[in-house]
C-alpha positions in Angstrom: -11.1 0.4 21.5 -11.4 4.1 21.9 -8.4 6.3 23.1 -8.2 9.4 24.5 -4.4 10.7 24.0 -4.5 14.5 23.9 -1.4 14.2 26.0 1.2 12.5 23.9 4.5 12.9 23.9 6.9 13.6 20.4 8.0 10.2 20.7 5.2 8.4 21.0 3.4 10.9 18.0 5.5 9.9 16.1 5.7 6.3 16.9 2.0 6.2 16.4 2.5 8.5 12.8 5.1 6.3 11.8 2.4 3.2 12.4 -0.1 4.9 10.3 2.2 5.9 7.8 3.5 1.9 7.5 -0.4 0.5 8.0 -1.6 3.0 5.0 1.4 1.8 2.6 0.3 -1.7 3.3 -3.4 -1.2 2.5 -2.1 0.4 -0.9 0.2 -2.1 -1.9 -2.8 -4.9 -0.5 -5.4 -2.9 -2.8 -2.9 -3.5 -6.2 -1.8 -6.9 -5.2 -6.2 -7.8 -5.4 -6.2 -6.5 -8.9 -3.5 -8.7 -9.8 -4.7 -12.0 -8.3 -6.8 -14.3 -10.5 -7.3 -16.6 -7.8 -10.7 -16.1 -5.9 -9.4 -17.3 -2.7 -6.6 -15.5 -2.1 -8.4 -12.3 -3.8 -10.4 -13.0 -1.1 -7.9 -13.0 1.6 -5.7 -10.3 0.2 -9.1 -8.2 0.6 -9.5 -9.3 4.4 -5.9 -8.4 5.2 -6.4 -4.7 3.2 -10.0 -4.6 5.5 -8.2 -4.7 8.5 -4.5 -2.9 7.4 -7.2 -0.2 6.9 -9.5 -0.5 10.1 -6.1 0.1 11.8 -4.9 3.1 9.7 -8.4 4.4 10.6 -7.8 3.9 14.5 -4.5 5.5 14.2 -5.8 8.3 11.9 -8.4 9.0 14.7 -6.1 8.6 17.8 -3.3 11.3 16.0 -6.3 13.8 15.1 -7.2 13.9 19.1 -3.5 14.6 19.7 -3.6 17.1 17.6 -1.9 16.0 14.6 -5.0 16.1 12.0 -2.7 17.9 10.0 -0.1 15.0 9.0 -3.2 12.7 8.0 -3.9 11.8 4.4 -7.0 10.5 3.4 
């Protein structure tokens, strides 16, 4: 699911910024809670929910660097 948005409007930049912003936080606070967890199985699926928290932060990431906004992304 490829986009090509070199045309975006300030709303919907940052609408899709603010969706980055909120999908990175959550693969942060996903990637302490696994260290905490002794339970394999939920370890497990605290690790799948990070995986795809940051396969979308990635999408996004790519998606605001064609708008031109490479500059607000943090690895």
């Amino acid at each position: 699911m490829r986009a090509t948005m070199r045309n975006v409007g300030k709303a919907e930049f940052m609408s899709l910024f603010q969706q980055y912003q909120a999908e990175s936080l959550c693969s942060k606070k996903l990637q302490m809670y696994s260290t905490q967890v002794q339970d394999p199985r939920l370890r497990n699926l605290i690790d799948e929910l990070n995986a795809q928290c940051q396969q979308r932060a990635q999408w996004l990431s790519s998606t605001l660097s064609e708008a031109g906004g490479a500059q607000y992304i943090t690895s």
